[in-house]
C-alpha positions as CSV (number, residue, x, y, z in Angstrom):
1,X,118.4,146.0,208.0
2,X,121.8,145.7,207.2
3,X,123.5,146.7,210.7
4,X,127.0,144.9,210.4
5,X,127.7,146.7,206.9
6,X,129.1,149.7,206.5
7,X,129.9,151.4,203.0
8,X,132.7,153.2,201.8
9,X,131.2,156.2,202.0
10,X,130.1,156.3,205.9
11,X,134.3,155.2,206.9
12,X,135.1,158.4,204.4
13,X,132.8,160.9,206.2
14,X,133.9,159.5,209.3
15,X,137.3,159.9,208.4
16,X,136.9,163.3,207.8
17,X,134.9,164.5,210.7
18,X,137.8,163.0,212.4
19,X,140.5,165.2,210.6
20,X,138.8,168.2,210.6
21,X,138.0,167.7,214.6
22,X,142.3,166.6,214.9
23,X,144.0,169.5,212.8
24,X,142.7,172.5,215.0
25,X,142.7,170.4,218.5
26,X,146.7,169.8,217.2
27,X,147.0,173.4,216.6
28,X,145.8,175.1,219.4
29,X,147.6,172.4,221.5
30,X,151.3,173.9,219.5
31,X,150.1,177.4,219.9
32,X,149.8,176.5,224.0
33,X,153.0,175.1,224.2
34,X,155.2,177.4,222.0
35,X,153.2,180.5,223.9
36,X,154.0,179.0,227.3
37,X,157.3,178.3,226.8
38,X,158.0,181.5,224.6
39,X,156.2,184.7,226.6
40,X,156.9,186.1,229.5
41,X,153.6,185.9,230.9
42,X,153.4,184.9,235.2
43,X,156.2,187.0,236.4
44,X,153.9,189.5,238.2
45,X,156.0,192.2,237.6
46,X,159.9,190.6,239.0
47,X,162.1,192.0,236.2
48,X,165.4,189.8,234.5
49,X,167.6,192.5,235.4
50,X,168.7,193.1,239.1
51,X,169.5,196.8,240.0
52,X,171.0,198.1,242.9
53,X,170.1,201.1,244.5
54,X,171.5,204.0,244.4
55,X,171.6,205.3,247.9
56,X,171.3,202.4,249.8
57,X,173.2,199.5,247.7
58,X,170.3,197.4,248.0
59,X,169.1,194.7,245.0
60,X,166.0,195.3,243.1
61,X,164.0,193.1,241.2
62,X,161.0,194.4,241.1
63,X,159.3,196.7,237.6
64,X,158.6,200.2,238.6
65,X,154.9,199.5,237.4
66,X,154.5,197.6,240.6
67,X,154.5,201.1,242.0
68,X,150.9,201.2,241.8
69,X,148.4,198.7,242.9
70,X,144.6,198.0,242.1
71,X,142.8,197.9,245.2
């Protein structure tokens, strides 16, 4: 029973079980960041742009597709 020993084979498979687990965790950890910080996702609808209205002078934030609501 040779517990203590291992070969070089076992370290290489574990090795690359380990790899192939790390590259897409490291990947889809990039593609959170850069899509967190990149999109525009969250803002519920409150637009970059202020407007004024017309009539009454009054700033606007909001999209006109918050018009309509799901109830």
């Amino acid at each position: 029973m040779q517990t203590g020993i291992l070969h070089i084979g076992e370290k290489m498979v574990d090795g690359v079980i380990l790899v192939a687990v790390m590259i897409p965790v490291f990947i889809a950890i990039c593609q959170m960041i850069i899509s967190v910080t990149i999109s525009e996702g969250g803002t519920k609808g409150i637009s970059k742009d202020v407007y004024y209205g017309r009539k009454t002078g009054k700033q606007y934030t909001a999209d006109k597709s918050r018009e309509h609501h799901i109830v």
